[in-house]
C-alpha positions in Angstrom: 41.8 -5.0 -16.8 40.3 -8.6 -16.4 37.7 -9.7 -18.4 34.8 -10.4 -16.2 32.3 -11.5 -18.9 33.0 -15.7 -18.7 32.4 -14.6 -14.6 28.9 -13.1 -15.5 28.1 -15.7 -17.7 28.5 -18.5 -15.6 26.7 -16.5 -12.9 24.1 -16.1 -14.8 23.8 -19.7 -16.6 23.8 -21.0 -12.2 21.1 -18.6 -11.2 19.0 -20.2 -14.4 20.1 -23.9 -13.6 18.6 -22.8 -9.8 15.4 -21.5 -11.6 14.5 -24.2 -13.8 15.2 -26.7 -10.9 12.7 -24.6 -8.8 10.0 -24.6 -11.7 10.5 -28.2 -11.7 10.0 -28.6 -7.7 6.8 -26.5 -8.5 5.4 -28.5 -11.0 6.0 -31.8 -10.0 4.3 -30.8 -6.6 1.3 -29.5 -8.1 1.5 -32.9 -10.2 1.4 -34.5 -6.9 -1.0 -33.0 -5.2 -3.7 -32.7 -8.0 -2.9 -36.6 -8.1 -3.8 -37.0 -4.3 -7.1 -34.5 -4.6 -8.3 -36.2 -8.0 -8.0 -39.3 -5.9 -9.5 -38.1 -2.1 -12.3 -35.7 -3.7 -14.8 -38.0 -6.2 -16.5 -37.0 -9.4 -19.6 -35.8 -8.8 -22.7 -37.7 -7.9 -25.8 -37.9 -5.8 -28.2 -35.5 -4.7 -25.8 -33.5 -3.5 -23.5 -33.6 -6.4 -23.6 -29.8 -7.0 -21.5 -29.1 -4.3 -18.6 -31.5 -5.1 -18.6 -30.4 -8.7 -18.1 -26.7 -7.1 -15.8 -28.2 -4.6 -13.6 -29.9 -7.7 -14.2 -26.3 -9.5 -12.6 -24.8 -7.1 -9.6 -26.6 -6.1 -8.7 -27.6 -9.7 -8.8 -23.8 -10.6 -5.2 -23.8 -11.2 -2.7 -21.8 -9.3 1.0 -22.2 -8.6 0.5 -24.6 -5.4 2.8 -22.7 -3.6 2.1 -24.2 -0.5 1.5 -27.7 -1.4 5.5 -27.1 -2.6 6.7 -25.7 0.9 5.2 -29.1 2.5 6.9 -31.4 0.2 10.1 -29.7 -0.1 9.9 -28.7 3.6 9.4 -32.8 4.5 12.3 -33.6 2.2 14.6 -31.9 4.6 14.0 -35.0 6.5 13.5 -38.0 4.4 9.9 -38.0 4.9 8.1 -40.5 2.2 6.7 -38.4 -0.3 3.3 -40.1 -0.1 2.3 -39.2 3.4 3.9 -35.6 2.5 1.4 -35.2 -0.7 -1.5 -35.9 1.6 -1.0 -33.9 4.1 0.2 -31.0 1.1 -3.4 -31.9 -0.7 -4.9 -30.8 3.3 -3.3 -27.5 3.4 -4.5 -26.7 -0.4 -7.9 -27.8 0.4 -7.8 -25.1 3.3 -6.6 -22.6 1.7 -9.0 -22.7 -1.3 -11.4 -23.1 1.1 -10.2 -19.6 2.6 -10.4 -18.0 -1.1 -13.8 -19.3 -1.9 -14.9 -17.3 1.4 -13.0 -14.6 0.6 -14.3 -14.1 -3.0 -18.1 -13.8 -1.6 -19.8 -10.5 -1.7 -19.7 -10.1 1.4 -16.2 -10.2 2.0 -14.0 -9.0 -1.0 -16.3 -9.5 -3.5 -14.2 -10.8 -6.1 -15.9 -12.2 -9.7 -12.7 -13.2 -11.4 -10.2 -15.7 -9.6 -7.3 -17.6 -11.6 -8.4 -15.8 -14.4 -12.0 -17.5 -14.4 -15.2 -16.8 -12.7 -14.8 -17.0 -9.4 -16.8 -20.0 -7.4 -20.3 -18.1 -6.2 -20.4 -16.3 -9.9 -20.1 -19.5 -11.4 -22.6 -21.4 -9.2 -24.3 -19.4 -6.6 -23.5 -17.9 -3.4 -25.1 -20.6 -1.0 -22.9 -23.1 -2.7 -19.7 -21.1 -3.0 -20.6 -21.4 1.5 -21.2 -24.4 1.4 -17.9 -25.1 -0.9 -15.3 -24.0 1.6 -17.3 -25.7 4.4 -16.7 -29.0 2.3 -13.1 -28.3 1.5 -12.2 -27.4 5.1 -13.5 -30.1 6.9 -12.0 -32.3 3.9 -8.7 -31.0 4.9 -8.9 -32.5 8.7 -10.5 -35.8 6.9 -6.9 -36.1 5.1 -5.0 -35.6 8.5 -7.0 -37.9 10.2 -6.4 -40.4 7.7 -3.9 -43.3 8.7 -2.6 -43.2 5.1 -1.3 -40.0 6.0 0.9 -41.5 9.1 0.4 -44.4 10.7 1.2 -42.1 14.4 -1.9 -41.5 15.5 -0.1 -38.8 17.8 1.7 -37.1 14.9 -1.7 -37.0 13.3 -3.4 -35.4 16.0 -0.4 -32.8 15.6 -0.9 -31.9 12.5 -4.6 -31.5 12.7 -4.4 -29.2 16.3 -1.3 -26.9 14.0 -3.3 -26.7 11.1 -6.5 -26.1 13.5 -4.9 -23.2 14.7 -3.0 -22.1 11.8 -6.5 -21.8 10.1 -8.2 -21.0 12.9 -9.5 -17.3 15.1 -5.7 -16.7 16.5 -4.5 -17.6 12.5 -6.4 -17.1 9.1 -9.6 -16.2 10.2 -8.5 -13.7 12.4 -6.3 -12.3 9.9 -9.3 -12.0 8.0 -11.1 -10.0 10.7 -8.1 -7.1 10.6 -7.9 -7.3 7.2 -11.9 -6.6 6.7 -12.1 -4.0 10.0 -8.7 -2.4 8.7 -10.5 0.1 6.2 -12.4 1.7 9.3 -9.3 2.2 11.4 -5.6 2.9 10.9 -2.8 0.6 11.4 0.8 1.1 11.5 3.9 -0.9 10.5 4.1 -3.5 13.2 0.0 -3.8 12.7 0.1 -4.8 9.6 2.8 -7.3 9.5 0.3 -9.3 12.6 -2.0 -9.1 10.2 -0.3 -10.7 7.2 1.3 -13.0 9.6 -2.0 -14.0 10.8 -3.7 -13.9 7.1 -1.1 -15.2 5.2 1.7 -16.1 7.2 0.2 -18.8 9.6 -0.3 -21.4 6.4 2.8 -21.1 5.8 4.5 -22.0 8.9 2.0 -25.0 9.3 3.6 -25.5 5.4 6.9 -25.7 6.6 6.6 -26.9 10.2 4.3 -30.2 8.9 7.9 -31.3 6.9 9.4 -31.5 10.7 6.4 -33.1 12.1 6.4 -35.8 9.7 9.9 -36.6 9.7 9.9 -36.4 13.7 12.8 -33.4 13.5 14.2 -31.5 16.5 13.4 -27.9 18.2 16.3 -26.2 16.2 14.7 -27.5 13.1 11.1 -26.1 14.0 12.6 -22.7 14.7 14.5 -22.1 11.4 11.8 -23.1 9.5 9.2 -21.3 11.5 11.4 -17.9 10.6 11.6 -19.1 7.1 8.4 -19.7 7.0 7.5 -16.1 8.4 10.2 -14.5 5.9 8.5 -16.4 3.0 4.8 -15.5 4.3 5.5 -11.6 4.7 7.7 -11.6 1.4 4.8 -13.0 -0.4 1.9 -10.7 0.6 4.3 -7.9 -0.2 5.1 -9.1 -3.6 1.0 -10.3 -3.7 0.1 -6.2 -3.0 2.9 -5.1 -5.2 0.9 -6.9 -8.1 -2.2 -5.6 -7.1 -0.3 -1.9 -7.3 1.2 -1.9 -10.1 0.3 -5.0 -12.1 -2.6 -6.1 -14.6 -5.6 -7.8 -13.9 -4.4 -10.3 -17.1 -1.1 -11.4 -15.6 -2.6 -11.6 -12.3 -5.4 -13.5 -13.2 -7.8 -11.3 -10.5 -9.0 -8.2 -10.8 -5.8 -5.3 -9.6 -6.5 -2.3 -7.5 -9.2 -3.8 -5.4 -6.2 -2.8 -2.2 -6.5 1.2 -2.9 -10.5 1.2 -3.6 -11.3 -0.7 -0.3 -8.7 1.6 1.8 -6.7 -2.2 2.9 -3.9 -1.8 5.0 -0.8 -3.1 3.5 2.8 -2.6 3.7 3.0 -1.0 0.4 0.6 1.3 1.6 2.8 2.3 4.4 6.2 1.8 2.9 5.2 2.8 -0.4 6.0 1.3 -3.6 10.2 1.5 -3.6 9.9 0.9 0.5 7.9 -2.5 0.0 10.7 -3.4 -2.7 13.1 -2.8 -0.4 11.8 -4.5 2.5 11.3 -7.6 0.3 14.3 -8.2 -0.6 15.7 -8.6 3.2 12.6 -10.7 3.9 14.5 -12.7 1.1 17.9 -13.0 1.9 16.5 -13.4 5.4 14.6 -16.7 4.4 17.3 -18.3 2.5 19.5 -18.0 5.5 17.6 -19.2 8.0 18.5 -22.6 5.9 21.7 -22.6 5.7 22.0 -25.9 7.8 20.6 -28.0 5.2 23.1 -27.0 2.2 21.7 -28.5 -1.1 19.0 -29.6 0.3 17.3 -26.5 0.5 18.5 -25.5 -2.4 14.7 -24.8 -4.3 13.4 -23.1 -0.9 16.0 -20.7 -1.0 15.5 -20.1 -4.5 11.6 -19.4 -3.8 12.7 -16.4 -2.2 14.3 -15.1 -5.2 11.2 -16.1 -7.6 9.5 -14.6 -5.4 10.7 -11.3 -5.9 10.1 -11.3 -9.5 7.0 -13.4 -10.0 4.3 -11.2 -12.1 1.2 -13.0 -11.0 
């Protein structure tokens, strides 16, 4: 009978080698983009200094800057100078915290802990925690409209119209609508996914597709990373309302169980614990094939899909 344990090993000693590469990618884009932010978004000052140190509160919370990653790694695909691609990574981040801020206020989710600190309108106040993701979202389309960030005024005005509606009442926000009407009515499987592709998912195709825009790519390029970028976005919120099942409130840095006590509609709700699992793991191996045209390349993207699956906050 062979021995199989050198096999297993070296297995196993690749899938870490792919790991610590993809922490890397991680870290050095949140490196990057807390560079460009420090730089775009200024210390505090003025009368109206409050809402810029709630502002820099906010978006300096921490976090794994998932999406900042997807942009960067998305616009190496095509040799896209990393420059232009932190900016336009440092947009997307602003709107997304932006979109948390919001959705922390009482009279949305009503969250007091985010990151594992207070969250912006317990630290400050509600007015401000408003007035905080108004400043961070129209500081997102300030980037964009920046020549720094191309020097194409017509891929500028591209990025800002995707991320417009990406963010926007057929994207986030009107994700956001289901997502707060879905306690009063019931949903079912196909439902739900619109929602989390309109929540969650829409970022992250603007994520991905901002890579191609940059780097001037071609159709077949937009549509496998648009179904990446959908794969990733649905795997994501799965493994984000697996955690708030069956995880802790200290690894997660929020507060767990908030899904089952507002009645939320998500697909572990309708799949069930094992079910969401399940369907994870194709939303995975679905992602990382949709890149199989880019070989190395998109080696840490695929390997997202895998982290992914096991992150614990």
């Amino acid at each position: 009978m062979p021995d199989t344990s050198f096999a297993e090993q070296g297995r196993s000693s690749a899938a870490q080698h792919r790991l610590a590469r993809l922490r890397a990618d991680m870290t050095l884009a949140a490196t990057q983009v807390d560079e460009v932010l420090g730089q775009i978004l200024p210390l505090p000052q003025g009368l109206h200094r409050r809402v810029v140190e709630a502002m820099r509160y906010a978006i300096f919370a921490g976090g794994k800057r998932l999406r900042p990653f997807l942009v960067l790694n998305c616009a190496r695909l095509f040799d896209v100078d990393r420059v232009r691609a932190a900016r336009v990574a440092a947009a997307i981040e602003a709107v997304h915290t932006y979109s948390l801020v919001h959705d922390d206020l009482p009279c949305m989710d009503n969250d007091a802990l985010r990151r594992g600190r207070p969250t912006t309108h317990v630290a400050f106040d509600e007015a401000t925690a408003v007035l905080t993701g108004d400043g961070l979202q129209t500081l997102a389309f300030a980037i964009l409209s920046s020549p720094e960030t191309h020097p194409s005024p017509e891929v500028r005005c591209e990025l800002i119209a995707r991320l417009a509606t990406a963010a926007g009442h057929d994207g986030m926000v009107g994700g956001q609508m289901i997502d707060m009407e879905a306690g009063q009515r019931h949903l079912d499987f196909s439902q739900i996914v619109t929602l989390q592709r309109m929540k969650t998912g829409a970022l992250f195709e603007f994520c991905c597709e901002s890579g191609a825009i940059l780097g001037g790519a071609g159709s077949g390029d937009f549509e496998r990373l648009r179904s990446y970028a959908r794969d990733i976005g649905l795997l994501f919120q799965i493994t984000d309302d697996l955690l708030d099942t069956v995880g802790s409130t200290e690894a997660a840095g929020k507060k767990t169980g908030k899904d089952a006590e507002q009645g939320k509609a998500t697909l572990v709700a309708a799949l069930g614990i094992e079910g969401a699992r399940n369907h994870a793991r194709k939303l995975a191996e679905s992602a990382a094939a949709a890149l199989e045209n880019y070989g190395d390349n998109a080696s840490s993207l695929r390997q997202l899909a895998q982290y992914l699956l096991q992150r614990d906050s």
